[in-house]
Structures are given as structure tokens and as C-alpha cells.
N, C-alpha and C positions, 0 to 999 in steps of 0.2 A: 563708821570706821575712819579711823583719822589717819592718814601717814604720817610717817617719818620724814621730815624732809634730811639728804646728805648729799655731799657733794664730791663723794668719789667718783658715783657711777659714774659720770662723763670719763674717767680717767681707763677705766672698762673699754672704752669704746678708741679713747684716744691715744691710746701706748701704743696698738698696733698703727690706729692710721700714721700716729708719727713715726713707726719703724717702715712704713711702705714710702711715705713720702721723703725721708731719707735716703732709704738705699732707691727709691729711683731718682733722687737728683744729683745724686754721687756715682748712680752708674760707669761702670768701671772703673772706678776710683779708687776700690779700694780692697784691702785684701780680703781673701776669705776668710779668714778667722773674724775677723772685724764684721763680716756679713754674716757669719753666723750667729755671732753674737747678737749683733742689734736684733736680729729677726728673731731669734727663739726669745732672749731676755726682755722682750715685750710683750710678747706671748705672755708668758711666763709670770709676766706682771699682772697683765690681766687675770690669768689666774685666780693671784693671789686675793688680788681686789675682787673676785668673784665668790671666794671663798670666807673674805671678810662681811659681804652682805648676806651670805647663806647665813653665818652666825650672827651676826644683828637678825635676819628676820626669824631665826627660831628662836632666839631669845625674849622674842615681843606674846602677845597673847594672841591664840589661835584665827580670830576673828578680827586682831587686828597688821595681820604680818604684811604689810606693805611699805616699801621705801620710796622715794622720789626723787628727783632730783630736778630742777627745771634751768635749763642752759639761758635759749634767749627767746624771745620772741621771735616765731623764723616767717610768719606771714599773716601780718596785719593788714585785711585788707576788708575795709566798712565795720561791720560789726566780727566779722567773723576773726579767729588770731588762732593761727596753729603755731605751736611749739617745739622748739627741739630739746621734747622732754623726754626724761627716761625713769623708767620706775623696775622697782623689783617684787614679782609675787612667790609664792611656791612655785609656781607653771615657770616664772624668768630664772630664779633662780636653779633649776635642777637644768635648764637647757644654758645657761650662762657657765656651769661649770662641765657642763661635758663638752663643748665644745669648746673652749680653752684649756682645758685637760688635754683632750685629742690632738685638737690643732697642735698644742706643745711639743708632745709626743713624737707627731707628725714631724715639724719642723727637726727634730732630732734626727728623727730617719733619714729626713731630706737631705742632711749635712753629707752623710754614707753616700747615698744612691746619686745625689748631682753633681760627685766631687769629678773635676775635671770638665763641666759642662761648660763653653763659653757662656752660656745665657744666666748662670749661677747668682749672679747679684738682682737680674731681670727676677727671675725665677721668685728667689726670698721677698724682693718688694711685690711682686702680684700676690705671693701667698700670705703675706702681711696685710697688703688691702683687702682680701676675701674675708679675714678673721675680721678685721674693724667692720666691713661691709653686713657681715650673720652677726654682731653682736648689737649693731643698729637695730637692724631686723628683731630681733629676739628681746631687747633693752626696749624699744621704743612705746612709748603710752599712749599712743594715737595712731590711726592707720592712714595718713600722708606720711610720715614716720618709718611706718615699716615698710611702705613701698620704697621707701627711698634705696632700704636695704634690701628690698627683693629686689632695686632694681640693679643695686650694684653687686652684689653675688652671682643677679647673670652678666653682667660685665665682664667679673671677674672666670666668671665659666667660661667664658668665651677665648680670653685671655691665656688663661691656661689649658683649654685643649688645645689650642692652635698652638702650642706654648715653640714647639718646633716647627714655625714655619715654615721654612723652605721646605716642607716635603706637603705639596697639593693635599693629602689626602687629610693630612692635621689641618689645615684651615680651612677645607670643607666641612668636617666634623665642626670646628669649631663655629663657622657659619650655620650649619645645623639648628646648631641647637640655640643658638641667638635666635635665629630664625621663628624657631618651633615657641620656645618660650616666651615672645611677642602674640604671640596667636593667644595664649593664654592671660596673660599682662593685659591682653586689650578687655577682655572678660572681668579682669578686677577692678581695671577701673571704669568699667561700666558701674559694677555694683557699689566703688566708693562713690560715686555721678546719685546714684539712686538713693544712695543712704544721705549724704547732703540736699538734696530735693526733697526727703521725707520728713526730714527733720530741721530745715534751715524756717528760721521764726517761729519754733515751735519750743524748742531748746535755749538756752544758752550758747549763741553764737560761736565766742570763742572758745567752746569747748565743744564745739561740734563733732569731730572725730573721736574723741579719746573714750576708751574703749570703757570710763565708769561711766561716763553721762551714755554712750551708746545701750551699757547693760543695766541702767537705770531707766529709759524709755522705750522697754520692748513693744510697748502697749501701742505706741506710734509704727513702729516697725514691722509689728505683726502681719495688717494686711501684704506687705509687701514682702516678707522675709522670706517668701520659696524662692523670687526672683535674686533677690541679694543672695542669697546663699549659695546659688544655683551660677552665678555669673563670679562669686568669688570664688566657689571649687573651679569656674573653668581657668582661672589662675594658678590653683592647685595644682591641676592634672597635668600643666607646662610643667611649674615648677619641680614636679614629684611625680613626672613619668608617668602617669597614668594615661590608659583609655581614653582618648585617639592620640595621645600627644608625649607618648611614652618611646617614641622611634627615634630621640635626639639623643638617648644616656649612654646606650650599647655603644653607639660609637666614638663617642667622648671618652672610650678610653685609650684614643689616641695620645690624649696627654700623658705626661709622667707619671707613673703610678702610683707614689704619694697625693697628685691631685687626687685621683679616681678616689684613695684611701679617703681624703679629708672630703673633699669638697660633693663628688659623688658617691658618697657609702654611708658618710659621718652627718654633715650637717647641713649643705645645701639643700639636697633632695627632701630633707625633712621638715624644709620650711612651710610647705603647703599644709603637712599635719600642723605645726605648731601653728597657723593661720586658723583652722579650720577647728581647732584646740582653744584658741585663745576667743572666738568668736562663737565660743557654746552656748552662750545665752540668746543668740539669733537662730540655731541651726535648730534647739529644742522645741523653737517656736513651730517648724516645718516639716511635717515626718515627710514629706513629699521630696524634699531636698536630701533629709538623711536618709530615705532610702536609696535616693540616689548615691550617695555619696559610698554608703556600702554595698550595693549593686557594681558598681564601679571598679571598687577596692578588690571584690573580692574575684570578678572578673580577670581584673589586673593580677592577682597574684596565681590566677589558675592558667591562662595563657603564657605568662611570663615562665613560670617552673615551667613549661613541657619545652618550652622553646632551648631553656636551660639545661635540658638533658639530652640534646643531640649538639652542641656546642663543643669546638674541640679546641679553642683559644681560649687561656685558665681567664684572662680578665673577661672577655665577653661572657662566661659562665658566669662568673662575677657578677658583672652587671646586671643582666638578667633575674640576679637572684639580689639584686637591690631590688631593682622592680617590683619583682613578686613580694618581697617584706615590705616594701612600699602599701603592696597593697593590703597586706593585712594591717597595716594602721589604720589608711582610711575603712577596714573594713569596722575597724574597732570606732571609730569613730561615729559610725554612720548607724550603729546602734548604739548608739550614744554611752561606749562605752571609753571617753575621752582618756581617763587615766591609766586606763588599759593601752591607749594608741601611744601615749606619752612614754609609758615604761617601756613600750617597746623601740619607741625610738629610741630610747638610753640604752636599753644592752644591746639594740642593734649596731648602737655607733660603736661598741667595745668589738662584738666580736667581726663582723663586717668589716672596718678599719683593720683591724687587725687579718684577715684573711686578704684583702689586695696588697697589706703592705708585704704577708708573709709569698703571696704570689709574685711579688715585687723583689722581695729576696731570690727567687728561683730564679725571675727572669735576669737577675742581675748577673747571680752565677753560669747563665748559660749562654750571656750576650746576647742577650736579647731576644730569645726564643723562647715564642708563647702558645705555642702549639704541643697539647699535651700528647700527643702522639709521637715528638721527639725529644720526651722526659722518660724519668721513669727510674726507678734504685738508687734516688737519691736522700732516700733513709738516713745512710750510713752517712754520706758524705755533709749534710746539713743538718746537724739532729734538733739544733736550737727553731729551726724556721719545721721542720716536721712536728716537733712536739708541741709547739705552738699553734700552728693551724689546725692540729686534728682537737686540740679542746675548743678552737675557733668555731670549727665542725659539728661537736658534741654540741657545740651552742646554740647554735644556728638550727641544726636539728631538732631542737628540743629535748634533750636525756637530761634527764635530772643528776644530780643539782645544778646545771651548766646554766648561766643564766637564761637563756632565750628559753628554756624550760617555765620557766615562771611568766614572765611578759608574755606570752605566745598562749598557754594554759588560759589563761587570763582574758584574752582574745577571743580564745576558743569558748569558752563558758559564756563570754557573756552573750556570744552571736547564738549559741543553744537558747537559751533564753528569748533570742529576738525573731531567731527564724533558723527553723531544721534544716531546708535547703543552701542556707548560705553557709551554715556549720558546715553540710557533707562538704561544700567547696572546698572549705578553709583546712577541714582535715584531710581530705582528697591529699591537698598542697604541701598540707606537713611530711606525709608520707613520700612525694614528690623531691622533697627538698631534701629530706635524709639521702633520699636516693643519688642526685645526682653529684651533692656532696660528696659524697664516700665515692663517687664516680673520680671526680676530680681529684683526691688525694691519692685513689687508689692508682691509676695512673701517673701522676704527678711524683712520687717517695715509694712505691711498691714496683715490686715485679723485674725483668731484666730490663738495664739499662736502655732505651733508647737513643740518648746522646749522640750526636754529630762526633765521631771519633777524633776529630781536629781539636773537640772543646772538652772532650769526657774526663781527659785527667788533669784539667783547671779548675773543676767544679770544687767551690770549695764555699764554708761557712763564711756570711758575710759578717761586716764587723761591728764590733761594739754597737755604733754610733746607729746599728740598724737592728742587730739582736735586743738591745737594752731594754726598747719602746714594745720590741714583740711580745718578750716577756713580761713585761706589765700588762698591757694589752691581753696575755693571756691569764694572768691572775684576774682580772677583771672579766673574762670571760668565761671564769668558772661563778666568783662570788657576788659577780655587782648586780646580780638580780639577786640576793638573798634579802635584799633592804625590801622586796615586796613580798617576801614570805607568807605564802597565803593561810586564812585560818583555817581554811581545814586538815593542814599540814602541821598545825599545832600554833601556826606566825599570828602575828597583830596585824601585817602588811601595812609596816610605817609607810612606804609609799604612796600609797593610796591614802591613809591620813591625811598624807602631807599636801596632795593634791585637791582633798576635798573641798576646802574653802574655795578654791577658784571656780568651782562646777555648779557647787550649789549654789553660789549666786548667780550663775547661770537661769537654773532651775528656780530662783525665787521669784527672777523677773517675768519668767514664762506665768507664770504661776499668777500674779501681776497681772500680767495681759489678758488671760483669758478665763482664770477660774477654774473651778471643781470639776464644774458642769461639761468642759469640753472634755470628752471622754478620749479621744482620738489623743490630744495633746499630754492629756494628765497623762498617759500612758507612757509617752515617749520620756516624762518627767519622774518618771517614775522607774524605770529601765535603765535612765542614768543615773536615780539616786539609788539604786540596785548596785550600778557596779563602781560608788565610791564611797558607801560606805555611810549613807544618807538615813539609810534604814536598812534594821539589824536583820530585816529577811534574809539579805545576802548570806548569812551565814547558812540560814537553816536547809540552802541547797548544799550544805557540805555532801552530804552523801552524793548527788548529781554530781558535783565538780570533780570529784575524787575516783568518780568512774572514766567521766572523760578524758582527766587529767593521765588514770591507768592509760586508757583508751589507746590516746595521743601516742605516750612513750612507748606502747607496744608495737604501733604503726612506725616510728622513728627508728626502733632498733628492728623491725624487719625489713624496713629502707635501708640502712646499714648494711643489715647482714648478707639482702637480696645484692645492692652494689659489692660488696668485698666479694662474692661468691661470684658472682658475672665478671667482674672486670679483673681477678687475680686468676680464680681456675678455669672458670666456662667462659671463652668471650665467645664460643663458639654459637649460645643460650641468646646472649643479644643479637648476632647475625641470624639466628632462627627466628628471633621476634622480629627481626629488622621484613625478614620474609614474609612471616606470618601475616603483616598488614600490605602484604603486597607495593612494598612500596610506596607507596601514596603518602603513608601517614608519615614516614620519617622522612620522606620529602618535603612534604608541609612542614614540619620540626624544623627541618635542618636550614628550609629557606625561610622561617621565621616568621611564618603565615604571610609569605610575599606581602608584610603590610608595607613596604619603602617602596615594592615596583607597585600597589595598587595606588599609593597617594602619587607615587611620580606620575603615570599614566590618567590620573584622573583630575589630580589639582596642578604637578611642577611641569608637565611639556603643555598643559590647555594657557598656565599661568606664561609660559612662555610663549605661544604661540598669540594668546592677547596683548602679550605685553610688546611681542614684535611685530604683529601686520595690524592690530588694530591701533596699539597707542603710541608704537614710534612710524611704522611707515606711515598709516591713515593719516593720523590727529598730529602727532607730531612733526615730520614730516612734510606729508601730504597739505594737509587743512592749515596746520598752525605758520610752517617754513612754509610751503608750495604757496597756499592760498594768502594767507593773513602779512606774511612779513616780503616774503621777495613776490609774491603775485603783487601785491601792493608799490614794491621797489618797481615793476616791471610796469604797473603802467601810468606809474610819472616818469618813468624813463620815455614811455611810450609817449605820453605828453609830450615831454620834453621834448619830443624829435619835432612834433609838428609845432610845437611853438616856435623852435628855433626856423624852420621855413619861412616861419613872417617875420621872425627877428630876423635878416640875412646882413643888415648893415648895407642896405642897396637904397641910394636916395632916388632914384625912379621907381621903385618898388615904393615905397613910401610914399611918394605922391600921385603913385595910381591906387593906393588904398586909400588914401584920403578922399579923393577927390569921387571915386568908389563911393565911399560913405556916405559924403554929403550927399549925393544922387539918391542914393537909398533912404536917408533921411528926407530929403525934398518929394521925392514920389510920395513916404508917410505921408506926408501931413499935408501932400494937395488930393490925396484919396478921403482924408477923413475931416479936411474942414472946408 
């Protein structure tokens, strides 16, 4: 395969950074119109230029759709030379245009919803650096490369959930998760440490990271690739919420709720898929790793839904139901079913973006109140933000035709395929997620008014500038899964076509490494050229898909129909079931499986209690100041005192010490000669 070499992409990457580094060295400088502009019309240009290599790479031949671009030499150091290159594959190209799709979109909203904010110019330059920050990430051909862009998307996470400082409780979230996403960061680059140890003099030096010589040498990687794998998901699970390290996102959404919209729903959190996506050709090598990784997922998305159904704040619903689609990615992944985890992060960011920003509209009309218990009949009075989130809904749930219908199906077959019991999880969680859905709307736009009587008759449709993006967003989250139209539904599933060159070469290199003969491996190579398309078996389970696919949207619309029925007529039905578990269970729910007081009590007051009597009062303190620097000051002082005794400046002191001496000198030397 030969690339393309072009020299836009860099411009991909650099419209947004130079719209962040503008509006923050003009901070309040300048008007807001001027601020809007610069920030969405960079976006926006990325876009374009993202839409320009979509069609150059489908225009090339199937086997050879690659672009490049190589900027400069960013570290020549002996033989080794990484790059600040960027390349375009099917995998870059389907995540380069949904996330400046979004982001755009976003940015539009954000004009509506921050108008009046002093931090308004602050605001557009951080959500400017975050898009250049995930297009790094996603654009780059080597993985020193795309840390640079995980590591500045948690930057920028951090940035904007604290985005309202002065209120403590934002810049603890936004410490949080800074926090939490280092614990995982230290795990990647353990395994980028490991992968340059395995392969430095065995390879091509200065192509040591880039991710064709890495998927050209699985054979070297092999012995080692449960570890690599296994230390780059713990990067993942910072990144993308997951199991232990999923406790940083729920409260991130302290920030603005277009961040939550973009950064936490759309493309941040899905960087660990797209890692763990784009490094298929190592993970194929490790069924010990992928079943980790779908053990994990799908863990994560069964805890996260239950937690999401005793929630009564619409973003923390929200999040938690990021979480949980979180985890059905890596669940899909982890049965190596990568283009299935990919498609679903594409309609997750349509309809997901589009349900915070449409939660974003309610809270805007109601000043700020995110407590669905003091909503409610606001139908009539927002129709554009209601009809919008309930196809958000349809989506998310899975009802056919809504996209998340197709991605999620898709998910769901392939994990039957790989393992019965990880399926019941994943369908358990389908059913789980209709439910609390339909929970959330049905309170939120149904039933009599709750509103603050002071606010009830302000409520009104937000504007243009925030309706426009919803309704795209919701056209999108009927049709933008139709592009994977599955074939037993009569489709070709261009999606999965379009992804397949990146997997299988995945799968060739495994193949490479080990041979026929490993049965274990061939297996796992074989499970993912099942679910892209590699071989035409996948069809011949039409009949199975088409059952579970029934299956799924029977379990969706009795999630549905069981939430509209409890939370419209019977809430009396959930206070019974609330009884029936004696409490316990919806205490455990409601506090969120105490997993923040079990890590405070077991890792943040022990990390505190070392960090204060052992390493500042002992060591630092004590040993380093008491012992090392003023114990040391204290006895040349101490010196000092009795020297100055015999320094006194006293000429008879001085020649009774001398004359002192010489006696004691004379005694020597008539005792020993």
C-alpha cells in the first residue's frame, strides 16, 4: 500500500488551534460576534477539510485508501526520529468528520446558552483548543503523537469543568478528573515504555511508534502483547470512564452543558475506544487482554444503567448513561468486534450530544434547575427541545429505524457470537436504558407542571442559535445509522465495508505472528473477521441476528412502555418496588454503589494521612528541615558558640593558650623520645 502524501491535513488540526490561540491572547478584546465567529468558522473549516479527505480517500482503491501528511521532524534523538505526522484511514476519517460535525454544531449552541457569560471569549478559546487537542488525537500516525492529544483533551477536561471557578465544587470536579485520568495516563505510557523496549533495534528506529511498522511486527509484539494491551486499556478506562476509574465523568458535569454535550458524550470519552480501535492488530494478538477489555465494558455498562435509574439530576442521568454506552463499546471491542465499537461511537455522538444539549435547553429555560423532580409539562411550552430528545431517546434505546437501533444490534450479535453471558449483560442493559430514558423524559416534558412558580411562566423555547444544532442532531439521530444497514435487513452495511481494510490488517499481522496452528488465536481472528465483513459466514447467521435484533426492540419498547406507565400513571408501582427491596437496593442505586466514599476511605484520607505525618511532618519536616537543614544550621551555630569562647579578643587569653600548648607539646615529645 503506498500513500498519498497531502498537505492539508496539518490545516485539520491547525484552524482550531489557531482559533484557541487567538481568542486567548485577545482575551477580552473583543466583541462577541467577533468571538463567535473566529471559533465556530474554524471549526467549521476543519470540517470542510475533513470532508475534503473523506472524498479523496474513497476515491482511491479499497486497499489503498490512505493519506499522509508529514509536518516536521518533532524528535530526533540517535537513531530513533518521531514525527509530527498525520495520516488519514477509513477508522481517521469517519472520527475526523463526526467530531468536527459536532464540535461545529456545538459551538453554535454555545453562542445561545454562554450569551451573557463574562468568561464567554475564555469559554470559545478552551473549546477551540479541545477540537485541535481530539483532532491531534485522532489525525496522528504514531502513538507519541496521539498522547500528546490524550494528553491535551485532559487538559482541556479539566479546563472546562472547572470552567466556573469560583464556585469550589467546579474545581474539585475539575481536579477530579485531572486526577483520576493520570492514574490511567501512567498505564499508557507504561505500555508505550514497553512497546519501544520490544522493539527498539529490531525495527526501524525512526519509525518506531507509527502505528504501520507497529502493525507490520506483531511477530516481535506477540510475546508481550497481554501486557501492552492490558497497561494501554488502563489508559482507556481513565480516559473513557470505565471500571475502577469511571468516578471522574458524573461529576464533570459541573461544566457548561455544551462541554458535557461535546467533550464528555461526543468525543473525549471515546478516545480510549478509538485507541483500543486503532491498535487492533495488537489486541487480536491477546484473547487474555480482550476478554478483558470486554469483561470490563460490559461490567461498566451494567453498573452504570442501574446507578442511572435512581438519579434525579437530568445531566447526572446523562452521564451515567455515557458510561454505560461507554461500555458497550469497549464491550464490542473486546470481542473483537472493533467496527461494531466504532459505529457506535458515531450514533452515540449524534444522539448523546444531542440529549445534554437538549437537557441544556430545559435547564436554560428554567434557570438553571437540573432536578427532574422540579420539571415536568413542559411539552407544550418547548416543542422543538421535546421532539427532539424523545427521537434522542428512540435512539439511544434502540427502536428501529433510530440509529442506535443498528450500532447497538450490531454489538449485541456480535458479543452472542463470543459469549452468552456477556450478551444477557448487554441485553439486560438495553432494557435498563429504555427504561430510565423514558424515565427522564417522562418527568422532564410529561405530567403536571413542577416548576418553581416564580419561573413557570418564563419558561419558554430557547433560540435559534440552540434549536438549529438540536434539530440536526435529531435528523441525525434517526438516519445516521442507516449508513450500517445490516444485511439481514436487506443493507450491504457500507459501514462496516468501509471499516474493514483497517481490521484486517489487523488480523493479517496476527496471522503473521502465530499461524493456523494456534487455535486459541485463530479464533479470536476469526470472530473479528465475522464481524467486518472478512468472511461471508457473517451473513449466513442472518436468521440469529434477526431474532435477537426482534429480541432487543421488544425489550426497548417494554422499557418504554413499563417507564411511561410508572412515571405518568402508577408512580405509586415504583414506591412499591422502591419497598419491595427493602430499601437497601435503591439505597445502593441512589448512592451510586458508594464507590467515591469507598475510594475516599481506602485510597484519599490514607493518601492523605501519608501525605501529612509521614511525608510532610516525618521526612519533610521532621528528617529533611528538623534533621538535614536546620539540625545542621543548629550545630554550627553550636560550633560557633564555643569557638567564639577561644576567639574572645583577650591578649592574656592568648598567651595562656599558647604557652598552654607549647607545655603540652614539650611533655609529647620528652614522653616519646
Amino acid at each position: 500500500m503506498h500513500p498519498i502524501t497531502v498537505e492539508y491535513l496539518r490545516w485539520i488540526v491547525l484552524l482550531p488551534l489557531g482559533g484557541a490561540a487567538f481568542l486567548g491572547i485577545t482575551n477580552r478584546r473583543l466583541p462577541t460576534v467577533v468571538v463567535s465567529l473566529v471559533a465556530s468558522l474554524t471549526v467549521l473549516g476543519s470540517f470542510l477539510l475533513s470532508a475534503q479527505a473523506f472524498f479523496a480517500l474513497r476515491a482511491l482503491p479499497t486497499a489503498g485508501r490512505l493519506l499522509t501528511d508529514r509536518v516536521y521532524s518533532w524528535m530526533p534523538v540517535g537513531d530513533l526520529r518521531i514525527d509530527v505526522s498525520f495520516m488519514v484511514d477509513p477508522l481517521t476519517a469517519v472520527m475526523i468528520l463526526f467530531v468536527t460535525g459536532v464540535a461545529f454544531l456545538i459551538h453554535i449552541y454555545s453562542i445561545g446558552y454562554m450569551k451573557g457569560d463574562r468568561g464567554y471569549q475564555r469559554y470559545f478559546a478552551y473549546l477551540n483548543l479541545f477540537v485541535g487537542m481530539m483532532l491531534i488525537l485522532v489525525l496522528s500516525d504514531n502513538l507519541p503523537l496521539l498522547f500528546v492529544g490524550w494528553e491535551g483533551v485532559g487538559l482541556c477536561s479539566y479546563l472546562l469543568i472547572g470552567f466556573w471557578f469560583e464556585d469550589l465544587a467546579n474545581s474539585a470536579a475539575g481536579k477530579k478528573a485531572f486526577l483520576v485520568n493520570r492514574i490511567g495516563d501512567f498505564g499508557f505510557l507504561l505500555g508505550m515504555l514497553l512497546i519501544a523496549r520490544t522493539l527498539a533495534g529490531k525495527v526501524g528506529g525512526e519509525n518506531l511508534f507509527s502505528f504501520a511498522v507497529m502493525a507490520q511486527h506483531t511477530s516481535l509484539l506477540a510475546p508481550v502483547a497481554t501486557a501492552i494491551g492490558l497497561l494501554l486499556f488502563m489508559g482507556a478506562t481513565g480516559k473513557s470512564a470505565q471500571i475502577p476509574l469511571f468516578v471522574w465523568l458524573p461529576d464533570a458535569m459541573a461544566g457548561p452543558t455544551p462541554v458535557s454535550a461535546l467533550i464528555h458524550a461526543a468525543t473525549m470519552v471515546t478516545a480510549g475506544v478509538y485507541m483500543v480501535a486503532r491498535m487492533n492488530f495488537l489486541y487480536v494478538l491477546t484473547p487474555t487482554a480482550m476478554a478483558v477489555v470486554a469483561v470490563i465494558g460490559a461490567l461498566t455498562a451494567l453498573v452504570a444503567a442501574t446507578i442511572a435509574v435512581t438519579q434525579d439530576d437530568i445531566k447526572k442521568v446523562l452521564a451515567y448513561s455515557t458510561v454505560s454506552q461507554l461500555g458497550y463499546m469497549f464491550l464490542a471491542c473486546g470481542v473483537g468486534a472493533f467496527g461494531a465499537g466504532i459505529f457506535h461511537v458515531m450514533t452515540h455522538a449524534f444522539f448523546k450530544a444531542l440529549l445534554f444539549m437538549g437537557a441544556g435547553s430545559v435547564i436554560h429555560a428554567l434557570h438553571h434547575q437540573q432536578d427532574m423532580r422540579y420539571m415536568g409539562g413542559l411539552r407544550s411550552k418547548m416543542p422543538v427541545t421535546f421532539v427532539t430528545m424523545f427521537a434522542a431517546m428512540l435512539a439511544i434505546s434502540g427502536v428501529f429505524p433510530f440509529a442506535g437501533f443498528f450500532s447497538k444490534d450490531e454489538i449485541l450479535y456480535n458479543t452472542f457470537l463470543d459469549s452468552k453471558v456477556l450478551w444477557a449483560i448487554g441485553y439486560a442493559v438495553a432494557g435498563l436504558t429504555a427504561f430510565y430514558m423514558t424515565r427522564l423524559l417522562a418527568l422532564t416534558f410529561f405530567g403536571k407542571s413542577r416548576v418553581d412558580e416564580e419561573h413557570v411562566h418564563e419558561v419558554h423555547e430557547s433560540p435559534l442559535s440552540m434549536t438549529i444544532p438540536l434539530m440536526v442532531l435529531g435528523v441525525l439521530s434517526l438516519i445516521g445509522g442507516w449508513i450500517g444497514w445490516p444485511h439481514f435487513l436487506g443493507g450491504s452495511n457500507r459501514f462496516e465495508t468501509w471499516l474493514a481494510p483497517v481490521f484486517r490488517h489487523g488480523m493479517e499481522g496476527e496471522a503473521m505472528a502465530h499461524g493456523a496452528e494456534n487455535a486459541v488465536h485463530a479464533s479470536a481472528a476469526a470472530h473479528a473477521a465475522l464481524a467486518h465483513g472478512a468472511e461471508t459466514a457473517v451473513h449466513a447467521g442472518g436468521s440469529t441476528e434477526l431474532a435477537l435484533a426482534v429480541a432487543s426492540l421488544a425489550l426497548a419498547l417494554l422499557g418504554i412502555a413499563v417507564g411511561f406507565v410508572v412515571y405518568l400513571r402508577r408512580l405509586d408501582v415504583a414506591e412499591a418496588a422502591r419497598r419491595a427491596a427493602g430499601g437497601r437496593l435503591y439505597w445502593l442505586l441512589k448512592g451510586k454503589y458508594f464507590v467515591d466514599e469507598i475510594y475516599e476511605a481506602l485510597i484519599v484520607r490514607p493518601g492523605y494521612w501519608l501525605s501529612d505525618i509521614v511525608f510532610f511532618r516525618f521526612t519533610d519536616a521532621g528528617l529533611i528541615d528538623g534533621v538535614l537543614v536546620n539540625g545542621t544550621a543548629r550545630s554550627l551555630g553550636i560550633l560557633g558558640s564555643v569557638l567564639r569562647l577561644l576567639q574572645n579578643g583577650m591578649l592574656r587569653w592568648y598567651a595562656y593558650s599558647f604557652t598552654l600548648g607549647v607545655l603540652v607539646i614539650l611533655f609529647y615529645l620528652v614522653r616519646h623520645l
